[in-house]
Backbone as ProteinMPNN parsed JSONL, in Angstrom:
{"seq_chain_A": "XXXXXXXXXXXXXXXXXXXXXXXXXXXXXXXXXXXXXXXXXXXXXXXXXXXXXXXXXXXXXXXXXXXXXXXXXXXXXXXXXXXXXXXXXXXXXXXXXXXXXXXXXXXXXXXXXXXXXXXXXXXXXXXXXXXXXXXXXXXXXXXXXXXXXXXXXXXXXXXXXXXXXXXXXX", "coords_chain_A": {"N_chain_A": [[-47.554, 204.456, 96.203], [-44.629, 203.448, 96.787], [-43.044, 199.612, 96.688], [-41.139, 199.683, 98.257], [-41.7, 201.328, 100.647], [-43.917, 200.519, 100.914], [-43.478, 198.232, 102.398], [-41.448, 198.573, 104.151], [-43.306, 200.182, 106.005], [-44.275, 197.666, 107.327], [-42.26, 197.017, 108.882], [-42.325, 199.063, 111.339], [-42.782, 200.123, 115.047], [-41.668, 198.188, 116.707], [-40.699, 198.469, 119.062], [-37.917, 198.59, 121.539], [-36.472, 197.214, 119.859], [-36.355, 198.527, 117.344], [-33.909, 199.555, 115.875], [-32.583, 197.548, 115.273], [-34.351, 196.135, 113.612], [-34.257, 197.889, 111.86], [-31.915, 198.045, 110.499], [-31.642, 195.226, 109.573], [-33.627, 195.041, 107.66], [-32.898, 197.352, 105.852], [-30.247, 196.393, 105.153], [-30.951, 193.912, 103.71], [-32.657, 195.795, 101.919], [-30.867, 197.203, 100.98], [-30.036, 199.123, 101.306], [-28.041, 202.323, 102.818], [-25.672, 201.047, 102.285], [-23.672, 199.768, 99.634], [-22.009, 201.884, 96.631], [-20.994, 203.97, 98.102], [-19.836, 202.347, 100.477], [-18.159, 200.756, 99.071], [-19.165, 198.047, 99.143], [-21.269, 195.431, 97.312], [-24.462, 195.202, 96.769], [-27.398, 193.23, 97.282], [-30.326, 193.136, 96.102], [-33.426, 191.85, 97.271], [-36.468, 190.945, 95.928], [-38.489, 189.47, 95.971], [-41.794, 188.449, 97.34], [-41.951, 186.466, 99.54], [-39.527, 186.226, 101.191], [-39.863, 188.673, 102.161], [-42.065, 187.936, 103.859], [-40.67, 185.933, 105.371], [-38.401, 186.892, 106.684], [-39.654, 189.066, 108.283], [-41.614, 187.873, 110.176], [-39.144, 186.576, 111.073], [-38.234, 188.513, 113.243], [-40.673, 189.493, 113.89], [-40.894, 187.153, 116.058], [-38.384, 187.274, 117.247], [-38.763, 189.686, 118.325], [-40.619, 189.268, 120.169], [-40.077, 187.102, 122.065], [-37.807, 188.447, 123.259], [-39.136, 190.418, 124.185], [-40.301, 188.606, 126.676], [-37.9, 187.822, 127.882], [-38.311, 189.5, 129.523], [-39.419, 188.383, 132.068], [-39.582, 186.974, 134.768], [-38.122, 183.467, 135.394], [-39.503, 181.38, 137.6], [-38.996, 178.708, 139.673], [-40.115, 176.722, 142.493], [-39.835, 174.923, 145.67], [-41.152, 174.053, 148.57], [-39.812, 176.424, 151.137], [-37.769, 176.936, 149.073], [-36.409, 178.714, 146.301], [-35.741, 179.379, 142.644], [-34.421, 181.526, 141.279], [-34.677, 181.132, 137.379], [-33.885, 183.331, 135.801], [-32.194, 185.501, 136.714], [-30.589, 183.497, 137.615], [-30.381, 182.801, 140.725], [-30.691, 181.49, 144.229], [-32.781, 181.055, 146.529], [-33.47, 180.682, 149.961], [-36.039, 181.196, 152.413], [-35.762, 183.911, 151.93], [-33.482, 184.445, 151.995], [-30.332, 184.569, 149.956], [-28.86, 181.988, 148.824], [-25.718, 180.652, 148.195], [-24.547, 179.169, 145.262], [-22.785, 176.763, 143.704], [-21.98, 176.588, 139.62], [-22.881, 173.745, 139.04], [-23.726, 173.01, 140.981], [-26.302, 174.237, 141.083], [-27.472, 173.971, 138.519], [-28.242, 170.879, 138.872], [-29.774, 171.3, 141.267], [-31.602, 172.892, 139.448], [-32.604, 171.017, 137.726], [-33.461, 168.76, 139.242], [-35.653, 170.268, 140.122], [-37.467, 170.672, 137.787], [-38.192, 168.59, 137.522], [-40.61, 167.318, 139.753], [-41.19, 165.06, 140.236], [-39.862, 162.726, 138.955], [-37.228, 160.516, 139.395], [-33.966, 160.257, 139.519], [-31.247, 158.494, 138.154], [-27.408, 158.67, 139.257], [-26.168, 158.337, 137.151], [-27.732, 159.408, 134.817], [-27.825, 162.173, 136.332], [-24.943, 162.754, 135.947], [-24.933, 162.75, 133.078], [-26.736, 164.717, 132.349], [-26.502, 167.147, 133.443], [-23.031, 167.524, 133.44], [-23.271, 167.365, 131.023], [-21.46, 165.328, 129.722], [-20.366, 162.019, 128.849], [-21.252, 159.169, 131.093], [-18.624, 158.013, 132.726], [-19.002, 156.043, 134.742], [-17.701, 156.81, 137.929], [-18.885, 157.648, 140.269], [-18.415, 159.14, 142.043], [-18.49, 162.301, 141.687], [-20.952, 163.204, 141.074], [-22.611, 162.362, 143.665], [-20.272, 164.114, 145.611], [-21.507, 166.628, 144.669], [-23.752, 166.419, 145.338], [-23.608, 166.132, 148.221], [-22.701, 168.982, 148.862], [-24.455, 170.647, 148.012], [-26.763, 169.688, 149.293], [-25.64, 170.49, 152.295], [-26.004, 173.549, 152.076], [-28.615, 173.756, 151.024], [-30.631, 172.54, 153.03], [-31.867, 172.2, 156.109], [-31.006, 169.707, 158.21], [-28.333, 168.152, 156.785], [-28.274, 165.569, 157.329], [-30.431, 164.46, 157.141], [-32.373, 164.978, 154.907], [-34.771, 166.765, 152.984], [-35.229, 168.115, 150.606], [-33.713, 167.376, 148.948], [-33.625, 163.818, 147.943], [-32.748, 160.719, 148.393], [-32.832, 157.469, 146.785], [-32.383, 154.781, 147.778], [-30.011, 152.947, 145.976], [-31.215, 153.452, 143.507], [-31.112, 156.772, 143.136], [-31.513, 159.965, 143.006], [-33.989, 162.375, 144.036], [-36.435, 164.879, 143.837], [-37.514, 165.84, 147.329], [-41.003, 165.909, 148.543], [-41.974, 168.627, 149.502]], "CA_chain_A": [[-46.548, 204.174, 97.203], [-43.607, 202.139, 96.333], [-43.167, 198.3, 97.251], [-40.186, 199.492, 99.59], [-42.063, 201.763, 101.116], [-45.006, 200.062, 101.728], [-42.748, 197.435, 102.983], [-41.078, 199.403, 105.483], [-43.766, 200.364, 106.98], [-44.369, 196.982, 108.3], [-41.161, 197.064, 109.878], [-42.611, 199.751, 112.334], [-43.088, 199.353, 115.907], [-41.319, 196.666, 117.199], [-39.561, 198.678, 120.417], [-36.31, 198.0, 121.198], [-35.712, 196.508, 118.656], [-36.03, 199.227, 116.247], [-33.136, 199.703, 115.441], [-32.163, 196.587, 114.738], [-34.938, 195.843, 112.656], [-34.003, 198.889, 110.524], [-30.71, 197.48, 109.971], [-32.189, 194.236, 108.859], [-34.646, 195.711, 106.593], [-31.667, 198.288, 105.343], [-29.229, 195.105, 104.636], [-31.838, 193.487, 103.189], [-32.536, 196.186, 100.248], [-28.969, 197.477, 100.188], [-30.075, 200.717, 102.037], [-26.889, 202.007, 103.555], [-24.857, 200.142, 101.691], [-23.272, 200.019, 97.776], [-21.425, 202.331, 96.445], [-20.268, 204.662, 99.404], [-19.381, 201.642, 101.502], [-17.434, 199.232, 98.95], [-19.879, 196.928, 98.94], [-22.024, 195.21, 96.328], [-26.197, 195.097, 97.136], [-28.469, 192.475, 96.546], [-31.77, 193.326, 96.584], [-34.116, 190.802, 97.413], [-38.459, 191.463, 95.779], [-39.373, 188.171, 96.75], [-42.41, 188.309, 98.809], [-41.896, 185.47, 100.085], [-38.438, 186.807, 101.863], [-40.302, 189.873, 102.935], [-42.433, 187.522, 105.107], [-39.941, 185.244, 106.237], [-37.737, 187.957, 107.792], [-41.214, 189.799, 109.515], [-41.936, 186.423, 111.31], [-37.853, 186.081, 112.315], [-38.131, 189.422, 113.664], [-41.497, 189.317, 115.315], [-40.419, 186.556, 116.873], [-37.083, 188.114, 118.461], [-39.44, 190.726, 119.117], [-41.292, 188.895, 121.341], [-38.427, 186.249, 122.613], [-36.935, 189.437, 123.801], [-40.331, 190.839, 125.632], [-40.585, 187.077, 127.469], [-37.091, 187.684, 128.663], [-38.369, 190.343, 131.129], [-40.382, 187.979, 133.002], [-38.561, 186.073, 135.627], [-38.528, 182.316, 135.238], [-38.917, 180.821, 139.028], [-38.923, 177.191, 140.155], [-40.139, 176.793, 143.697], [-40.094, 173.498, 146.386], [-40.706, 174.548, 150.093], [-39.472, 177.257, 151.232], [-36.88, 177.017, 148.202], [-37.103, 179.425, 145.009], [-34.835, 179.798, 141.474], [-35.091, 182.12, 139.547], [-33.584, 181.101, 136.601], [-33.462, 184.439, 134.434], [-30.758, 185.729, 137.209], [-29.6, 182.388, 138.224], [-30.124, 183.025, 141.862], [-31.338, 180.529, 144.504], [-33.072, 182.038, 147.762], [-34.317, 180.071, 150.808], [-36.954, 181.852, 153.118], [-35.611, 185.216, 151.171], [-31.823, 184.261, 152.007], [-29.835, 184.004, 148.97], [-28.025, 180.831, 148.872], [-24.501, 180.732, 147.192], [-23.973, 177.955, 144.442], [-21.734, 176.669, 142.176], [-22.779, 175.98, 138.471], [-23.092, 172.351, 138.341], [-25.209, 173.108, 142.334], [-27.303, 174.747, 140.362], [-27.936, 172.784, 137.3], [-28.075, 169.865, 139.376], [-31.677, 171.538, 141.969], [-32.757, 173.108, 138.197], [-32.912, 169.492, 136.602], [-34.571, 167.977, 140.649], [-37.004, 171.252, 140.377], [-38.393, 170.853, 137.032], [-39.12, 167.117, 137.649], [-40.414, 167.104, 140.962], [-41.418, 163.604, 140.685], [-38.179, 161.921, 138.379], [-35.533, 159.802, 140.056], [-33.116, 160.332, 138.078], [-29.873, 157.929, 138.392], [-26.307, 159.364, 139.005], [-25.569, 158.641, 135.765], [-28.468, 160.592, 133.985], [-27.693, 163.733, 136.633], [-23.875, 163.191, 135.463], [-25.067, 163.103, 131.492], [-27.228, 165.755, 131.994], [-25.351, 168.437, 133.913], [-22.028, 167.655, 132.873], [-23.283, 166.879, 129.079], [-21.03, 164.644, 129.043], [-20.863, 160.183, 128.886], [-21.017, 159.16, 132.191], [-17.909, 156.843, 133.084], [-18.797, 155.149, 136.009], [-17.343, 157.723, 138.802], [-20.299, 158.313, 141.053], [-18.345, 160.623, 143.585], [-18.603, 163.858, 141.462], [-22.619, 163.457, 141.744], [-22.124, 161.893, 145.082], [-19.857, 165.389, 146.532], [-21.731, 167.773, 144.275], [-25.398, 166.594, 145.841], [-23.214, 166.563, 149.13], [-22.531, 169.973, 149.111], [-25.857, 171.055, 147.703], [-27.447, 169.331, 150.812], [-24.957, 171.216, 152.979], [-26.285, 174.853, 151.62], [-29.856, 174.073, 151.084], [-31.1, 171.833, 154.192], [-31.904, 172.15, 157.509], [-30.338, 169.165, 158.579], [-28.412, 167.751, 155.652], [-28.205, 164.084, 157.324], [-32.016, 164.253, 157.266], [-32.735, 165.722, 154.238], [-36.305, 167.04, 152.325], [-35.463, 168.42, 149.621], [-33.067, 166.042, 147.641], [-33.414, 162.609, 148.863], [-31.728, 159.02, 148.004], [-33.431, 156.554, 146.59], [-31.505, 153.485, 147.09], [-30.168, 151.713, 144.561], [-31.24, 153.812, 142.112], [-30.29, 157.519, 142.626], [-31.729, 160.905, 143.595], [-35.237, 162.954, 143.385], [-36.955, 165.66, 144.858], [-38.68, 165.867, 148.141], [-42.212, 166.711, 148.591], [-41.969, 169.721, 150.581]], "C_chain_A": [[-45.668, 203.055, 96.661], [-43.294, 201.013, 96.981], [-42.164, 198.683, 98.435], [-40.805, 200.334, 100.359], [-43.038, 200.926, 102.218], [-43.937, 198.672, 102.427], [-41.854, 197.551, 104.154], [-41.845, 199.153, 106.374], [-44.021, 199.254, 107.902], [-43.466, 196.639, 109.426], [-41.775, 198.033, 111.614], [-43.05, 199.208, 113.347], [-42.91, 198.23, 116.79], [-39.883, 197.309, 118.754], [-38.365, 198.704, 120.257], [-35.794, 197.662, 120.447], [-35.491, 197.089, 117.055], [-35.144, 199.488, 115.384], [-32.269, 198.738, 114.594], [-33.071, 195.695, 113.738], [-34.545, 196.771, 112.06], [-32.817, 198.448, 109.481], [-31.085, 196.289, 109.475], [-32.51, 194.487, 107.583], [-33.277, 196.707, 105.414], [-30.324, 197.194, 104.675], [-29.801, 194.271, 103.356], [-32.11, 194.25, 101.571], [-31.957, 197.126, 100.017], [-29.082, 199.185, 100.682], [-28.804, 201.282, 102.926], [-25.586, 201.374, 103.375], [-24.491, 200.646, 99.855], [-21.857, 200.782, 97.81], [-20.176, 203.004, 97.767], [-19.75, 203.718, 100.601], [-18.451, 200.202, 100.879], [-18.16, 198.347, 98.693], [-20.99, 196.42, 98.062], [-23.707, 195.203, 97.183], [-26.782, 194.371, 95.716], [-29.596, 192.95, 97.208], [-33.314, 192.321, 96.165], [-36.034, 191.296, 97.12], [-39.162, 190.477, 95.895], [-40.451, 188.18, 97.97], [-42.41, 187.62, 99.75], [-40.549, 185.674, 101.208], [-39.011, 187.801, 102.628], [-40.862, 189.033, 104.41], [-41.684, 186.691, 106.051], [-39.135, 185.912, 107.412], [-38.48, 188.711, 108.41], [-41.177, 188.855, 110.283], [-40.634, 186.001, 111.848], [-37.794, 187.043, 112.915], [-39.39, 189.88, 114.619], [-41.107, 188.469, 116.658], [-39.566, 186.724, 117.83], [-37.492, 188.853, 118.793], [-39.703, 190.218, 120.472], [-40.444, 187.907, 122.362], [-37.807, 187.678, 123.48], [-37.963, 190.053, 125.215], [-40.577, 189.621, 126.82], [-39.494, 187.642, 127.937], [-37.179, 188.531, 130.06], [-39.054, 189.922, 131.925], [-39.262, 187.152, 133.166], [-39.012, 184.662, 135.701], [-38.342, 181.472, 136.777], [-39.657, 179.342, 139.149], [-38.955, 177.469, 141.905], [-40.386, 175.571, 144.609], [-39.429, 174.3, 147.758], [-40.282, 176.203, 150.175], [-37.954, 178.26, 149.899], [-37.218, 178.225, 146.871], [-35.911, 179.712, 144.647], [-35.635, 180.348, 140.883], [-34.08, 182.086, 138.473], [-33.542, 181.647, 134.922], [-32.047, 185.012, 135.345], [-29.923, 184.132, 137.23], [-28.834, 182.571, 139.467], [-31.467, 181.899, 142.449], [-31.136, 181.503, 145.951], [-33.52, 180.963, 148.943], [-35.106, 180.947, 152.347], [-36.531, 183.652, 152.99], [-34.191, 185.164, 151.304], [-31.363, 183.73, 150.91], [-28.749, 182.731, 149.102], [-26.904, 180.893, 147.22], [-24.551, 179.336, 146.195], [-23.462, 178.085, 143.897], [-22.346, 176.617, 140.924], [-23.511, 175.097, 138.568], [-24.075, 172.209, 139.706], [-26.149, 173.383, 141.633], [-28.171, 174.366, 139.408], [-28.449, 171.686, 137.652], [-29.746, 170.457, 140.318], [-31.815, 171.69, 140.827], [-33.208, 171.679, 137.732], [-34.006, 168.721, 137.788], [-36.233, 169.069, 139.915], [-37.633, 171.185, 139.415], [-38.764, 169.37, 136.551], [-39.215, 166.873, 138.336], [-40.478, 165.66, 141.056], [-40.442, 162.361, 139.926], [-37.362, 161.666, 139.543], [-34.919, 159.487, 139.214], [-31.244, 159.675, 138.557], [-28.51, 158.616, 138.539], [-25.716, 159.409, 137.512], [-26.143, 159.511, 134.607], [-27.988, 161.908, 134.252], [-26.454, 163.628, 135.727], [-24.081, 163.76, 133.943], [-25.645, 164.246, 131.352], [-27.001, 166.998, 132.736], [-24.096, 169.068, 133.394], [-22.169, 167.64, 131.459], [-21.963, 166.416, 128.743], [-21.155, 162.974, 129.445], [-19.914, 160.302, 130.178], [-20.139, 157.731, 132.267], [-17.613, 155.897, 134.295], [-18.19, 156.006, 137.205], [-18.431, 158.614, 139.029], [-20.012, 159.09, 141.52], [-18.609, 162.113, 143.096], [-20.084, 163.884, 141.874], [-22.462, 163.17, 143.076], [-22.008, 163.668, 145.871], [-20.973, 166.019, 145.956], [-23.514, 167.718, 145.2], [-25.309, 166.888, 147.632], [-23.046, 167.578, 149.79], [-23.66, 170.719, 148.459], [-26.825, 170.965, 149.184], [-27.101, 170.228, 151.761], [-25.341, 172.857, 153.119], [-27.758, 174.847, 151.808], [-30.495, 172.95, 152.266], [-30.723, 171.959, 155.184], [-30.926, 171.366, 158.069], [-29.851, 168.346, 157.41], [-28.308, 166.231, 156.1], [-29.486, 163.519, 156.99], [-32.772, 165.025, 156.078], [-34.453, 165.825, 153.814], [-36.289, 167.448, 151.674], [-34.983, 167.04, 148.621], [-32.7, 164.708, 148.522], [-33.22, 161.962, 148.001], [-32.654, 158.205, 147.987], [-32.672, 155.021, 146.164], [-31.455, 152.866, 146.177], [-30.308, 152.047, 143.153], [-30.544, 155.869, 141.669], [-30.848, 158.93, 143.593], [-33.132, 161.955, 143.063], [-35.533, 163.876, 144.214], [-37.85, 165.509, 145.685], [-39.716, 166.412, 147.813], [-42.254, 167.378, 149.324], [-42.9, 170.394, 150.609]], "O_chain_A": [[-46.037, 201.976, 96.196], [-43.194, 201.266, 98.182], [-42.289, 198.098, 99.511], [-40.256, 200.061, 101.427], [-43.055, 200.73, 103.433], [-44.409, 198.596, 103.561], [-41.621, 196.656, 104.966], [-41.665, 198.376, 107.312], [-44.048, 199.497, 109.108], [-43.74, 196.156, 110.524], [-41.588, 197.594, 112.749], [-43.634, 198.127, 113.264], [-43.728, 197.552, 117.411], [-38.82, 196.851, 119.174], [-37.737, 198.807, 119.203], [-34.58, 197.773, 120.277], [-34.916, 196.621, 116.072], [-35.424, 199.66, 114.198], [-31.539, 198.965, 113.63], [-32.619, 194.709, 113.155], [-34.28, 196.185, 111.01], [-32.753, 198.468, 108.251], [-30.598, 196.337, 108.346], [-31.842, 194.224, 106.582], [-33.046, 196.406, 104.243], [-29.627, 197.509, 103.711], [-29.218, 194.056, 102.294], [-31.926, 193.729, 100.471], [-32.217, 197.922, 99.115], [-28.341, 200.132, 100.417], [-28.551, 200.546, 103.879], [-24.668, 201.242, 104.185], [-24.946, 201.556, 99.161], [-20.905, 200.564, 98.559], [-19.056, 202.646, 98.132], [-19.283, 204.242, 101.613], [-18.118, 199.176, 101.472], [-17.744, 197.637, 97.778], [-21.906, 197.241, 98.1], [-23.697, 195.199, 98.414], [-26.808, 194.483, 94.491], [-29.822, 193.13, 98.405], [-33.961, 192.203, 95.124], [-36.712, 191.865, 97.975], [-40.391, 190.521, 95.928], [-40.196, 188.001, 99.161], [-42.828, 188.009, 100.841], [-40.774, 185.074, 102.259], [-38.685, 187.846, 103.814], [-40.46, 189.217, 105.559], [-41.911, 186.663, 107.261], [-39.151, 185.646, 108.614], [-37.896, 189.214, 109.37], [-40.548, 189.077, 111.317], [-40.604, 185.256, 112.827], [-36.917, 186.749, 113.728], [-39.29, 190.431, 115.715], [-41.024, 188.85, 117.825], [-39.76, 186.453, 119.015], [-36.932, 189.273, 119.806], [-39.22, 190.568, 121.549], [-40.309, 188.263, 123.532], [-37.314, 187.416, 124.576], [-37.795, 190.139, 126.431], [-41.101, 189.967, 127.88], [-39.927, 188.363, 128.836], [-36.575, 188.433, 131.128], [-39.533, 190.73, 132.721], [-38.395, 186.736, 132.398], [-40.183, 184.473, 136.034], [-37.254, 180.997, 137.102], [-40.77, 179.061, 138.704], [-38.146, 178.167, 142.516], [-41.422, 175.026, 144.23], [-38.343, 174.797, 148.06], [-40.486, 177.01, 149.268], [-37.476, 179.394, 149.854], [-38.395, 178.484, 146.623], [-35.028, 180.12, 145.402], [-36.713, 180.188, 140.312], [-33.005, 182.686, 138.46], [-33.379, 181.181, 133.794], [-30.945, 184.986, 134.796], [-28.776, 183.9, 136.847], [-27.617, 182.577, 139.653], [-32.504, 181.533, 141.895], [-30.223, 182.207, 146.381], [-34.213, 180.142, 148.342], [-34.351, 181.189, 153.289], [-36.925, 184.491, 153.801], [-33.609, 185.986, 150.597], [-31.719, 182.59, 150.613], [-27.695, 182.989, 149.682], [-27.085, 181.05, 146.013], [-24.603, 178.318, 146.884], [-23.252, 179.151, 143.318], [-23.567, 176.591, 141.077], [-24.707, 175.233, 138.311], [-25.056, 171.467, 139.661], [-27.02, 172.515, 141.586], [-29.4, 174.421, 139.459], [-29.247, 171.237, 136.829], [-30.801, 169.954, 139.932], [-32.282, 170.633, 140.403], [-34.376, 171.495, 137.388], [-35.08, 168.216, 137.46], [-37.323, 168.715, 139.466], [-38.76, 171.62, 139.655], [-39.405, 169.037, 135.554], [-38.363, 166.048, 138.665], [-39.838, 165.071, 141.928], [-40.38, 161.218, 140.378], [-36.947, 162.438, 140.408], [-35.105, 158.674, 138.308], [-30.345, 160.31, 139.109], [-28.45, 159.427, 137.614], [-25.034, 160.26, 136.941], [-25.509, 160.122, 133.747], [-27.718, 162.739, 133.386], [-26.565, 164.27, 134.682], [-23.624, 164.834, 133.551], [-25.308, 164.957, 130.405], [-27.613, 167.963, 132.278], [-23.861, 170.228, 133.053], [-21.208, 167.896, 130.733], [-21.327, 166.85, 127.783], [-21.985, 162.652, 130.296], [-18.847, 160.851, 130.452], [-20.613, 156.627, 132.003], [-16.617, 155.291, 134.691], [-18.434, 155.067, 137.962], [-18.836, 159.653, 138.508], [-20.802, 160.012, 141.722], [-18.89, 163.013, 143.887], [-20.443, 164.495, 142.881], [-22.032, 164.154, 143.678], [-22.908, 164.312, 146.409], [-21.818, 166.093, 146.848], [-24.204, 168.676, 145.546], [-26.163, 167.453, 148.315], [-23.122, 167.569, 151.018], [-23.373, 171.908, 148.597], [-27.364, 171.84, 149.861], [-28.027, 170.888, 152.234], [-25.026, 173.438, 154.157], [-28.28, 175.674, 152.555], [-31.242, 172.367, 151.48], [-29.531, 171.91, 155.489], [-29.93, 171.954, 158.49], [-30.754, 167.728, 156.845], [-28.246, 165.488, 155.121], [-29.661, 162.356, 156.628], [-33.776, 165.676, 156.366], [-35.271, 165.041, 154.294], [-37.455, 167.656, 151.342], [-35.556, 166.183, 147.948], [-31.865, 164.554, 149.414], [-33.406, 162.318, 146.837], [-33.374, 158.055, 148.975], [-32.459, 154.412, 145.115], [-32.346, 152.297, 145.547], [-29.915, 151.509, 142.117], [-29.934, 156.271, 140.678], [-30.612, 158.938, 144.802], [-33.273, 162.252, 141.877], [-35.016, 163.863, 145.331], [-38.959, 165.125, 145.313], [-39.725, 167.299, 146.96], [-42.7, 166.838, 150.336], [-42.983, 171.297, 151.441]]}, "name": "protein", "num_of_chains": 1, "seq": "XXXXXXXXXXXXXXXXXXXXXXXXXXXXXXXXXXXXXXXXXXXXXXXXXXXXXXXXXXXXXXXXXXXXXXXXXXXXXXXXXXXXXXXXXXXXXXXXXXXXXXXXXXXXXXXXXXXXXXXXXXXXXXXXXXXXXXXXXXXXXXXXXXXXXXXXXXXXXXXXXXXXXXXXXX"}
């Protein structure tokens, strides 16, 4: 059996992604390519290449199978799921904006962080926070407004004087 052969075959099997491993593998040792297409072929017998591109390609294999599981964040009656990037409360979808959104994801996956206006600003907006509290300020304003009962009285995202904003224990 010849090295490309047997080398193939490990390609096999990888789902979805067949195809696009073939084309890898086919780029790789100029299969598809050369003459009839213009183009020069390098062909790579380095074992050491063989395995590197198996293990970037398992990997997107599996990276790809993870993506069909839904990633949800839940506080209270609250739940993201953030493979759609939908936010539900007692099965009612709740509308948000981006930066609403970004702004519970960053509360929900540190329930217990108080995290200053200026961190949420750096780390929402990714960008340097210049002193102009009101965008965090409105944006947690109108977050409150959507996801709380009563937003003067809140339980999910509460104020921690002085220093900034964290998630309730619900």
């Amino acid at each position: 059996m010849s090295s490309r052969k047997k080398n193939n075959e490990q390609f096999d099997n990888f789902g979805e992604n067949e195809a696009l491993t073939q084309r890898m593998y086919d780029n790789l040792y100029g299969e598809d390519q050369g003459e009839e297409s213009g183009q020069k072929t390098m062909r790579y017998e380095d074992a050491g290449i063989d395995e590197r591109i198996l293990r970037a390609v398992r990997t997107m294999h599996y990276d790809n199978a993870s993506a069909d599981t839904d990633v949800i964040l839940k506080a209270g009656d609250l739940t993201m799921n953030l493979t759609d990037y939908t936010v539900t409360k007692r099965g009612q979808k709740v509308e948000l904006t981006a930066k609403e959104f970004e702004i519970l994801k960053l509360l929900l996956q540190n329930p217990k962080k108080v995290y200053t206006k200026e961190q949420i600003y750096s780390l929402v907006w990714n960008d340097a926070y210049l002193g102009d509290e009101n965008a965090v300020n409105v944006h947690i304003s109108r977050l409150r407004n959507k996801i709380e009962e009563d937003s003067r009285k809140p339980v999910y995202i509460l104020t921690v004087w002085g220093i900034g904003y964290k998630l309730g224990s619900v």
